[in-house]
N, CA, C and O atoms as a printed pandas DataFrame, in Angstrom:
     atom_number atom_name residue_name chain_id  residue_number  x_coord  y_coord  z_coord
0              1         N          UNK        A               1  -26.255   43.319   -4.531
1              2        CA          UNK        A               1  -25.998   42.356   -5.590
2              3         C          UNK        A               1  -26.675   41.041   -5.196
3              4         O          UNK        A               1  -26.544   40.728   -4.013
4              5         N          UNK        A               2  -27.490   40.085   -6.112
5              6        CA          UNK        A               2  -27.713   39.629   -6.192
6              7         C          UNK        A               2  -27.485   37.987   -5.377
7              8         O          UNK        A               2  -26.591   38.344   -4.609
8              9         N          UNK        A               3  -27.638   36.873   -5.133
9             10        CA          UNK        A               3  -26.848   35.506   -5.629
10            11         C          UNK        A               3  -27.056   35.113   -7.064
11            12         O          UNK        A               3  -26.417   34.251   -7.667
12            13         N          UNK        A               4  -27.874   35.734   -7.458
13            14        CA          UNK        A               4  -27.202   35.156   -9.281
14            15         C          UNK        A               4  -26.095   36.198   -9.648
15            16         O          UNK        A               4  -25.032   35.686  -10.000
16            17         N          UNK        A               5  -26.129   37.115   -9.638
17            18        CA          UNK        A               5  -24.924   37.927  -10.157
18            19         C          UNK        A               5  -23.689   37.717   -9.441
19            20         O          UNK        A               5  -22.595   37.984   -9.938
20            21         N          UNK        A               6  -23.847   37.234   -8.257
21            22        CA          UNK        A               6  -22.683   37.014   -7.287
22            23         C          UNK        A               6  -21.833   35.031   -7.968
23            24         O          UNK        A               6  -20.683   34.600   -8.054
24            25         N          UNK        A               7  -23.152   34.482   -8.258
25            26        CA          UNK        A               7  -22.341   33.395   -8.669
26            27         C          UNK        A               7  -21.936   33.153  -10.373
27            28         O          UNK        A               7  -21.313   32.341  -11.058
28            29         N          UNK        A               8  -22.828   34.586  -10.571
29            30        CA          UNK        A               8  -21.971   34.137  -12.563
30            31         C          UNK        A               8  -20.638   35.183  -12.094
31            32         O          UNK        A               8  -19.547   34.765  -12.482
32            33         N          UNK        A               9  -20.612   36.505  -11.296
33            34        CA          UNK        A               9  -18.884   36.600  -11.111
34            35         C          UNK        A               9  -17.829   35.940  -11.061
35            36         O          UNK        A               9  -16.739   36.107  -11.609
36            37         N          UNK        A              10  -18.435   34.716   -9.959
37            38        CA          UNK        A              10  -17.475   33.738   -9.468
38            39         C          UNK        A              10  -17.294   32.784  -10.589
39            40         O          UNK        A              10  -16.206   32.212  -10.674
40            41         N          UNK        A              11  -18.618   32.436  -11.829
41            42        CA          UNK        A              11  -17.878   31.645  -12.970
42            43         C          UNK        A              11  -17.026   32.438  -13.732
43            44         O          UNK        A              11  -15.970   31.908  -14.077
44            45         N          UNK        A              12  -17.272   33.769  -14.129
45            46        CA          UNK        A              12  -16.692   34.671  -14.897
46            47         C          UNK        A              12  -14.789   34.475  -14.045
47            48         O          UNK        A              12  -13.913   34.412  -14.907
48            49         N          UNK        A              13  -14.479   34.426  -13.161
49            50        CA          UNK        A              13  -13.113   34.195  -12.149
50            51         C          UNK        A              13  -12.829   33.528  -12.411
51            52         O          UNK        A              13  -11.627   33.618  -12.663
52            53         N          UNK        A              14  -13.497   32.027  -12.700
53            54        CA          UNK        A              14  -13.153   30.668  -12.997
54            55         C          UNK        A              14  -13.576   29.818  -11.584
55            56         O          UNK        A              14  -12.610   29.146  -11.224
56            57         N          UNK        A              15  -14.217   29.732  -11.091
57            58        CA          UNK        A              15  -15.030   29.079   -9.866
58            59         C          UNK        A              15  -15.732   28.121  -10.450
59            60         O          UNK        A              15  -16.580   28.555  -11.230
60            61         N          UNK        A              16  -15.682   27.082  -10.356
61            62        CA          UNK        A              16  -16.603   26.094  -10.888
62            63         C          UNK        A              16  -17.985   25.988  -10.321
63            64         O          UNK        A              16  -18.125   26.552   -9.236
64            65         N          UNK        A              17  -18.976   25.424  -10.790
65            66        CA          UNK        A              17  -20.140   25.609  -10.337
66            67         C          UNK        A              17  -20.961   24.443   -9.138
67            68         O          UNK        A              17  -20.020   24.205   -8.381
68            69         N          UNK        A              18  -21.924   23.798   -8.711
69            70        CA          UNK        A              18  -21.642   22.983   -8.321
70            71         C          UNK        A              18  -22.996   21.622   -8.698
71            72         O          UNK        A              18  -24.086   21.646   -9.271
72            73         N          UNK        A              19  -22.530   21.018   -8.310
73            74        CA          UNK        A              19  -23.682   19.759   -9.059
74            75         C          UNK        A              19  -25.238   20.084   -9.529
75            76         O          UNK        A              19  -25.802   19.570  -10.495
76            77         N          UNK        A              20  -25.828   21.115   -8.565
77            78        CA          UNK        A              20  -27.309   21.416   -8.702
78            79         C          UNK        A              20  -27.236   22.578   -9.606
79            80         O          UNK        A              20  -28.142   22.829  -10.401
80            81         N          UNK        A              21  -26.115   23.323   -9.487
81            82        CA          UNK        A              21  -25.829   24.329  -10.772
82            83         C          UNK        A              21  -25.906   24.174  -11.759
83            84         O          UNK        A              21  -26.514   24.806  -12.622
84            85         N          UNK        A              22  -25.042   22.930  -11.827
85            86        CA          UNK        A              22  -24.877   22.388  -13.564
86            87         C          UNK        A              22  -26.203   22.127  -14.309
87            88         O          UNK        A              22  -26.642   22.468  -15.407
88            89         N          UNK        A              23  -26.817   21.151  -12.950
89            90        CA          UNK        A              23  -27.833   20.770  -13.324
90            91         C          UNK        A              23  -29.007   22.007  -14.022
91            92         O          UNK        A              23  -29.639   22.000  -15.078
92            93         N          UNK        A              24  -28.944   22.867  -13.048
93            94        CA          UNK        A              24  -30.253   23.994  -13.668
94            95         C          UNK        A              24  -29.493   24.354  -15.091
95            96         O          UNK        A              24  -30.160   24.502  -16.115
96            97         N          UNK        A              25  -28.724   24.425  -15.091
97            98        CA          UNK        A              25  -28.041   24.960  -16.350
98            99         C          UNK        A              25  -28.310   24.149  -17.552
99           100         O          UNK        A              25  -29.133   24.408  -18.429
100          101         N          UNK        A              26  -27.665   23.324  -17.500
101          102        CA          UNK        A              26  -28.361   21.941  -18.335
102          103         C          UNK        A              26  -29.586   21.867  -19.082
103          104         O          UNK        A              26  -29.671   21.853  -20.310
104          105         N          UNK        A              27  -31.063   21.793  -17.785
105          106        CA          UNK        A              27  -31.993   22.320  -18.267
106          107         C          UNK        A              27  -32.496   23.650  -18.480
107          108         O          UNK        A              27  -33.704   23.828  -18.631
108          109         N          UNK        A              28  -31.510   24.785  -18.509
109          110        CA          UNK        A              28  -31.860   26.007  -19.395
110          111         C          UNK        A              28  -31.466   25.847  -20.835
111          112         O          UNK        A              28  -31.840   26.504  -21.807
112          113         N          UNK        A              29  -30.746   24.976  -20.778
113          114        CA          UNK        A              29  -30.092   25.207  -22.766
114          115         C          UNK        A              29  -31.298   25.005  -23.384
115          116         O          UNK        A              29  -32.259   24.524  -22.784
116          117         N          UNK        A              30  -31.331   25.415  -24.814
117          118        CA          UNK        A              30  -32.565   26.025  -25.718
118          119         C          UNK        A              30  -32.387   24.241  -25.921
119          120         O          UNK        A              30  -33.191   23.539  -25.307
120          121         N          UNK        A              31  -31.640   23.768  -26.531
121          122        CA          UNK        A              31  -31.888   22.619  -27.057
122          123         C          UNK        A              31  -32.901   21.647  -26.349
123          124         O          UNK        A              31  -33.965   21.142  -26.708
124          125         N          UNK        A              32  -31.803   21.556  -24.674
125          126        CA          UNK        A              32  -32.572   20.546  -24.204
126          127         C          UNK        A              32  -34.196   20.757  -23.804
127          128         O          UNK        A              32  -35.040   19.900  -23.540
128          129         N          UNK        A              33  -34.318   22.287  -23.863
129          130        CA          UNK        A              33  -35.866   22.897  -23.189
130          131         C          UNK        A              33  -36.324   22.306  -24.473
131          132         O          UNK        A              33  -37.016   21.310  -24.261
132          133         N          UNK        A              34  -36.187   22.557  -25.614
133          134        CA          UNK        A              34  -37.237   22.200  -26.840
134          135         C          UNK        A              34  -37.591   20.668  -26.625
135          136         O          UNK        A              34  -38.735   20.303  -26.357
136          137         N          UNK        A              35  -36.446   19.744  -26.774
137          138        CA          UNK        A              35  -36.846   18.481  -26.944
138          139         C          UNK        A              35  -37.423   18.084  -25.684
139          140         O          UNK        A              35  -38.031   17.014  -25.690
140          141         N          UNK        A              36  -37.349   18.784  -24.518
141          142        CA          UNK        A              36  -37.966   18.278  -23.226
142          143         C          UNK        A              36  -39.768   18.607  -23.518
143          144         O          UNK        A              36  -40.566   17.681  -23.379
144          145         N          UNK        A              37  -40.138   19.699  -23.834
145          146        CA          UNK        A              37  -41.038   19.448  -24.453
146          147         C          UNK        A              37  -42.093   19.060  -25.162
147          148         O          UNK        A              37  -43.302   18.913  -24.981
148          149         N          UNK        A              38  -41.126   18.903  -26.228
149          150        CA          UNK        A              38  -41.532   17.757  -27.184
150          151         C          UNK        A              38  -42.250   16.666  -26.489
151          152         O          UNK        A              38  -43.461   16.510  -26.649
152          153         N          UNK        A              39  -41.268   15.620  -25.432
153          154        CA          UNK        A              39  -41.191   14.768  -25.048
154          155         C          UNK        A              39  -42.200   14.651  -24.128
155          156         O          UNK        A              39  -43.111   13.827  -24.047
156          157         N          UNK        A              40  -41.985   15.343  -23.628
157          158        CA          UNK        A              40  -43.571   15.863  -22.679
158          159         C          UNK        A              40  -44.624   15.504  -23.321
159          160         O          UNK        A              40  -45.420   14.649  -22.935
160          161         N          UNK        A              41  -44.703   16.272  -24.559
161          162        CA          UNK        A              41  -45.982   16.023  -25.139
162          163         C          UNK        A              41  -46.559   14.590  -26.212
163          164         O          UNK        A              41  -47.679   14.217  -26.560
164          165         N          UNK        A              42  -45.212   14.104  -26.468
165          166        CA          UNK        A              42  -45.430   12.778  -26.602
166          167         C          UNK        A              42  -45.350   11.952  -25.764
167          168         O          UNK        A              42  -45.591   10.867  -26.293
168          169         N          UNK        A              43  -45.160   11.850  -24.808
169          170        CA          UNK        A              43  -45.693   10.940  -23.693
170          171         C          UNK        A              43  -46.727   11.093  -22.996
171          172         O          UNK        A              43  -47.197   10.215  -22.272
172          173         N          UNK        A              44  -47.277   12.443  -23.171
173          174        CA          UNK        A              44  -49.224   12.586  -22.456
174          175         C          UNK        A              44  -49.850   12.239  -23.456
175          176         O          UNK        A              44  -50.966   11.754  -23.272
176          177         N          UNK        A              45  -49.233   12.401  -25.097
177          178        CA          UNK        A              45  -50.141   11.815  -25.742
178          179         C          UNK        A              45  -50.231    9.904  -25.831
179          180         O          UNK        A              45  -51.194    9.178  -26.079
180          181         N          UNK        A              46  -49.246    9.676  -25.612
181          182        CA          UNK        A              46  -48.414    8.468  -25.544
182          183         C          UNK        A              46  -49.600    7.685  -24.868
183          184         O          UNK        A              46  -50.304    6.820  -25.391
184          185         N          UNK        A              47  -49.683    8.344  -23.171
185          186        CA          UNK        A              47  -50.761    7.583  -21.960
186          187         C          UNK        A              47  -52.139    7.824  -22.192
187          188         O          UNK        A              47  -52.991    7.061  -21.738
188          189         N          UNK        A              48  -52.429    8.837  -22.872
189          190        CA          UNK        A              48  -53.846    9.224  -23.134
190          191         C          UNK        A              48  -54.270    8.092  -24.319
191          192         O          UNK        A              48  -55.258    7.361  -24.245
192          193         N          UNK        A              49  -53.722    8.106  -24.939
193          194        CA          UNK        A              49  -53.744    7.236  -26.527
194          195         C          UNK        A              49  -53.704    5.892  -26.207
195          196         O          UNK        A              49  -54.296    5.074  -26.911
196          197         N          UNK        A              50  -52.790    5.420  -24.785
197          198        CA          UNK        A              50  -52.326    4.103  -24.139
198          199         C          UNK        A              50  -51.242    3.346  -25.371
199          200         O          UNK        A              50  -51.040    2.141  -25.524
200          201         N          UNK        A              51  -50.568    4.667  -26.262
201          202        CA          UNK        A              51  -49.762    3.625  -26.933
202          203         C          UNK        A              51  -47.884    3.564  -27.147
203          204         O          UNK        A              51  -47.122    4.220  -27.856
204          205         N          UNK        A              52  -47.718    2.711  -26.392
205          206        CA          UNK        A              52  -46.294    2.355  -25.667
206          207         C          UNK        A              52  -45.388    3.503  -26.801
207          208         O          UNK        A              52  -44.845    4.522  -26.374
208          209         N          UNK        A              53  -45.373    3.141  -28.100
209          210        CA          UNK        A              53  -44.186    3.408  -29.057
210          211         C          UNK        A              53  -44.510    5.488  -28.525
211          212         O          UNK        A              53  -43.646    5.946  -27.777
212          213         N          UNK        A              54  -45.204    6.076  -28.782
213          214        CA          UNK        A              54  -45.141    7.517  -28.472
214          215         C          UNK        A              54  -44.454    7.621  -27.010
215          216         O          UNK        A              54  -43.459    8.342  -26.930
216          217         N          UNK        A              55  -44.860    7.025  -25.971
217          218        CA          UNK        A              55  -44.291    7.253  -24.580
218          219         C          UNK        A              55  -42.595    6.732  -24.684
219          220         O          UNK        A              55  -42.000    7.190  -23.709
220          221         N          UNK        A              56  -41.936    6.151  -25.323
221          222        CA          UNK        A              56  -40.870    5.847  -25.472
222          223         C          UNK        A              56  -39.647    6.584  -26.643
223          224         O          UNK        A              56  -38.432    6.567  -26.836
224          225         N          UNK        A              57  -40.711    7.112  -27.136
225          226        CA          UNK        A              57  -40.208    7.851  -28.028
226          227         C          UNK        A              57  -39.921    9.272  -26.886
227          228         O          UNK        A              57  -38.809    9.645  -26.514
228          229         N          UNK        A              58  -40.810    9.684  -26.622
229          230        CA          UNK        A              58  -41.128   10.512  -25.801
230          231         C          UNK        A              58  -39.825   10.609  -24.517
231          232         O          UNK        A              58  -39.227   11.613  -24.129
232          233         N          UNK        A              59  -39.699    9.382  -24.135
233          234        CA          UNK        A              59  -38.459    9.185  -23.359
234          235         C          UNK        A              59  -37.191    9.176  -23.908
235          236         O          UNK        A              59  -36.396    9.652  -23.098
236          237         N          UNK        A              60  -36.642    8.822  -24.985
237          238        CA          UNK        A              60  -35.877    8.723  -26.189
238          239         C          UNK        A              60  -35.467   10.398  -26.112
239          240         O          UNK        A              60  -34.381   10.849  -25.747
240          241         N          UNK        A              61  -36.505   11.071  -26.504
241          242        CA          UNK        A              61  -36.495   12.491  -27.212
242          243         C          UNK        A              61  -35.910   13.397  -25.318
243          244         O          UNK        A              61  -34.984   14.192  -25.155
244          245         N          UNK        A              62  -36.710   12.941  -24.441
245          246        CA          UNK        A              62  -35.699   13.585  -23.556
246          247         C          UNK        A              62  -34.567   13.351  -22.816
247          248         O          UNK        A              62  -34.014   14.097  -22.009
248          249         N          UNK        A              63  -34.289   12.292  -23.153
249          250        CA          UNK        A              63  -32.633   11.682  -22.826
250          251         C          UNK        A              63  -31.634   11.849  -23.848
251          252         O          UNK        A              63  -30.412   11.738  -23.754
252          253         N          UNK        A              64  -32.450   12.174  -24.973
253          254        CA          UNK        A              64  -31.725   12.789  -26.539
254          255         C          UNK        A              64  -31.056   14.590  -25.884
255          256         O          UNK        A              64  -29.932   15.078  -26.004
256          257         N          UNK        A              65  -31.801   14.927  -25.488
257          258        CA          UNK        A              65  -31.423   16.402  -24.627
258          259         C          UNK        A              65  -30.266   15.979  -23.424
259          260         O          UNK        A              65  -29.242   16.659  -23.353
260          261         N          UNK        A              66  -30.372   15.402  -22.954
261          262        CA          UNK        A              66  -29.261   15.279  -21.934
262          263         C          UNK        A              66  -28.332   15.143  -22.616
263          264         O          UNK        A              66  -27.627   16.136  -22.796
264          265         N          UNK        A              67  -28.040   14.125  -23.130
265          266        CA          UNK        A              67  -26.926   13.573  -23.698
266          267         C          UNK        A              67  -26.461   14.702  -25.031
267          268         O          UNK        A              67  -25.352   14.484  -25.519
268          269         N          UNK        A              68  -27.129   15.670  -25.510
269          270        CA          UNK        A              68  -26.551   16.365  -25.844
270          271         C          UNK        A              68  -26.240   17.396  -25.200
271          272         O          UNK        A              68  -25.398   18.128  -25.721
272          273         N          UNK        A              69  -26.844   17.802  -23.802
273          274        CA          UNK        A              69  -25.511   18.608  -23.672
274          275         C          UNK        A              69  -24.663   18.428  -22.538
275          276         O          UNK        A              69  -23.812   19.190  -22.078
276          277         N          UNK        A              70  -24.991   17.426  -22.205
277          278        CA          UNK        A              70  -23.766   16.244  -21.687
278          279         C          UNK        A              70  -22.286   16.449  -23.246
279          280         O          UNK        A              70  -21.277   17.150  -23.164
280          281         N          UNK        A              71  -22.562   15.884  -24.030
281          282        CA          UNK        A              71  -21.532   16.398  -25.061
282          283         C          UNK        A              71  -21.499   17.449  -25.399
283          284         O          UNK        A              71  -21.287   17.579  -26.605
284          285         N          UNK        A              72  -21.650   18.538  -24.708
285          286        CA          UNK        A              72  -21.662   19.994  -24.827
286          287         C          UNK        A              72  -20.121   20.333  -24.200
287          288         O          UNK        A              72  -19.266   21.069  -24.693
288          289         N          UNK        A              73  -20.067   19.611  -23.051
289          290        CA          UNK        A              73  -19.185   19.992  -21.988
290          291         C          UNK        A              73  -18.069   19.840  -22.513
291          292         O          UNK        A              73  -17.047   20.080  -21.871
């Protein structure tokens, strides 16, 4: 068996996970992967272009992902 199968048992028990867990988890949700993305790509276009409002947006759009699933929890 695995350590991934060994530690979704231990969530399936009720074991909590632990800070770097959460974290990968976090960035697996579909949501936050899309808008991380996104964001990505408006901020290379942002520096390539040299224009502030896309790179901030760009930052906007991936702190928009955290914070939702920060209110996930």
């Amino acid at each position: 068996m695995s350590w991934v199968n060994k530690r979704i048992k231990r969530y399936r028990e009720g074991d909590n996970p632990t800070f770097l867990e959460k974290m990968a988890l976090e960035h697996g949700h579909p949501v936050n992967f899309v808008l991380s993305l996104i964001a990505l790509a408006a901020v290379g276009y942002g520096l390539w272009m040299h224009d502030f409002l896309y790179i901030v947006i760009g930052i906007l759009l991936g702190l928009l992902g955290h914070v939702y699933c920060f209110l996930q929890k």
